[in-house]
Structure formats: structure tokens, C-alpha cells
C-alpha positions in Angstrom: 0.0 0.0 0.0 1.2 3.2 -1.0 1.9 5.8 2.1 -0.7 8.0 0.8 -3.2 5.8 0.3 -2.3 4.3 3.9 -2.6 8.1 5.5 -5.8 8.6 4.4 -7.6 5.0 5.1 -6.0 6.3 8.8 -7.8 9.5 9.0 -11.0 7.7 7.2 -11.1 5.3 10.2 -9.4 7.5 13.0 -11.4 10.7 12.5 -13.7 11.3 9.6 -15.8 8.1 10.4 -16.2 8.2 13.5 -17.0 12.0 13.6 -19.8 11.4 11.0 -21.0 8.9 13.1 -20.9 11.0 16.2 -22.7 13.9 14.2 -25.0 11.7 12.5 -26.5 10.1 16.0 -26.5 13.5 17.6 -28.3 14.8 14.9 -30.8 12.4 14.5 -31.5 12.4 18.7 -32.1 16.2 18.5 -34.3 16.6 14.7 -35.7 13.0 14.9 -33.5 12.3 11.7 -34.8 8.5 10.8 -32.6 5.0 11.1 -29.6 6.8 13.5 -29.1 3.3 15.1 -28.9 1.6 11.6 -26.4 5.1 10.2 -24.2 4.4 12.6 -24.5 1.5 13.4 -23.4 0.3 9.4 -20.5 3.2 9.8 -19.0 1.8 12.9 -19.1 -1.6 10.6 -17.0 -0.2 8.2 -15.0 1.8 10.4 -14.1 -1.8 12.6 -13.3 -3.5 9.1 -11.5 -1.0 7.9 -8.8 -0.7 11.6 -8.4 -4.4 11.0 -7.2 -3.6 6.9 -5.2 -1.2 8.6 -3.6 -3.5 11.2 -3.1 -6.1 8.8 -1.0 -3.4 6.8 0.8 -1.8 9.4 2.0 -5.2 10.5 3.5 -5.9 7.2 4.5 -2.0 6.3 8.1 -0.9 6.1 8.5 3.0 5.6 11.5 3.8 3.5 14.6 4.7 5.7 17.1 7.8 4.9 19.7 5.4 6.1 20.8 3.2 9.3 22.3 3.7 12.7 25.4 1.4 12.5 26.8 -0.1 15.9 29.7 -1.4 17.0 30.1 -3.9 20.1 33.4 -5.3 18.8 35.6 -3.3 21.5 33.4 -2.5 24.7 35.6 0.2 26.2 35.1 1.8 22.4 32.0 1.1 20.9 30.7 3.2 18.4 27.7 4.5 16.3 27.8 5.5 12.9 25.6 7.6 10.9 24.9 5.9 7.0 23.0 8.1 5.6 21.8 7.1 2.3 19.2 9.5 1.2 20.9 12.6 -0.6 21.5 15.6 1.1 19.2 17.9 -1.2 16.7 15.4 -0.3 17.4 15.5 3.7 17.5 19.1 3.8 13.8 19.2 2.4 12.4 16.8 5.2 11.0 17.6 8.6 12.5 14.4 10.0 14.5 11.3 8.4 13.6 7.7 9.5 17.3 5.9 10.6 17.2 1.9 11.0 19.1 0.7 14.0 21.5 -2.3 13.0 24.7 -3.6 14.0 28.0 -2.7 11.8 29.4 -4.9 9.5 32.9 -6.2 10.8 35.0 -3.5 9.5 38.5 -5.3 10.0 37.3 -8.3 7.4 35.5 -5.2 4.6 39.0 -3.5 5.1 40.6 -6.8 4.1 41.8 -7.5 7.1 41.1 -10.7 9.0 41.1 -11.8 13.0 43.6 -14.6 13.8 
């Protein structure tokens, strides 16, 4: 699911339906506005169905990252974080924030050709 599309089933389910409901049965109670249990109750339906779509997908939804948080346990009196950021700078200097994966460093003595007796 594209990110859009994901932000707006969000809203759909977190505020617009539930707000129309809410309007809708408060509405009806004041003007006599016929079937408010049946509105509402078929929006609260599709609002349930939909949170589950939208578990479903959030469970299985990875946001793109602008790089990785890089540690290193090798030496414990030394360890070390490094930045790898992968997304442009242009790019990063657009954003309001910039998503960083946590994982652990590659063994930089064996990428630098160098190997542990």
C-alpha cells in the first residue's frame, strides 16, 4: 500500500468516520432524523473493518529509511555509532525528519581486508 493511500484509510477510520457517526446520531436524537441506530451502526461496521485492513498493513509496512544507525560492540571500552546516511543531502535538507534503521556494523577489520587470527 502506497503511504498516501495508507494516511488517508488512517484518517478515514481514526477521525472522519467516527465523527460522521458522532454527528450523525446526535443529529438524529435532537431533529428526529430517521434509522440513526442503523447510520451508525453500518459506519462503525466499516469503520471496525477497515482498523483491521489497517492492522493487517501496518504489521506488514516498512517505511522507507534515509539510512541506518550502524553499531559497534566489537571493543566495549570503544564502541561506536555511525551515521549511514543514504538518502541525498538535497533530499534531507527538504524533510522535517528522516527515518534511521538501528542495526549492527558490518565487521569492518574483514570489509577492510583485514582478518582476526
Amino acid at each position: 500500500m502506497v503511504q498516501r493511500h495508507y494516511d488517508l484509510l488512517k484518517s478515514l477510520a481514526q477521525i472522519w468516520i467516527p465523527g460522521i457517526a458522532t454527528l450523525y446520531f446526535t443529529l438524529a436524537q435532537i431533529w428526529g432524523i430517521p434509522f440513526a441506530t442503523e447510520v451508525v451502526g453500518s459506519l462503525t461496521a466499516i469503520d471496525t473493518f477497515l482498523g483491521v485492513i489497517l492492522r493487517v498493513s501496518t504489521g506488514k509496512y516498512s517505511p522507507p529509511s534515509d539510512g541506518a544507525v550502524l553499531y559497534d560492540q566489537a571493543d566495549p571500552d570503544k564502541e561506536r555509532l555511525v551515521l549511514n546516511i543514504t538518502t541525498p543531502l538535497a533530499d534531507v535538507a527538504g524533510k522535517d525528519h528522516i527515518l534511521l534503521k538501528v542495526q549492527p556494523a558490518p565487521d569492518l577489520g574483514e570489509s577492510q581486508g583485514k582478518h582476526a587470527l
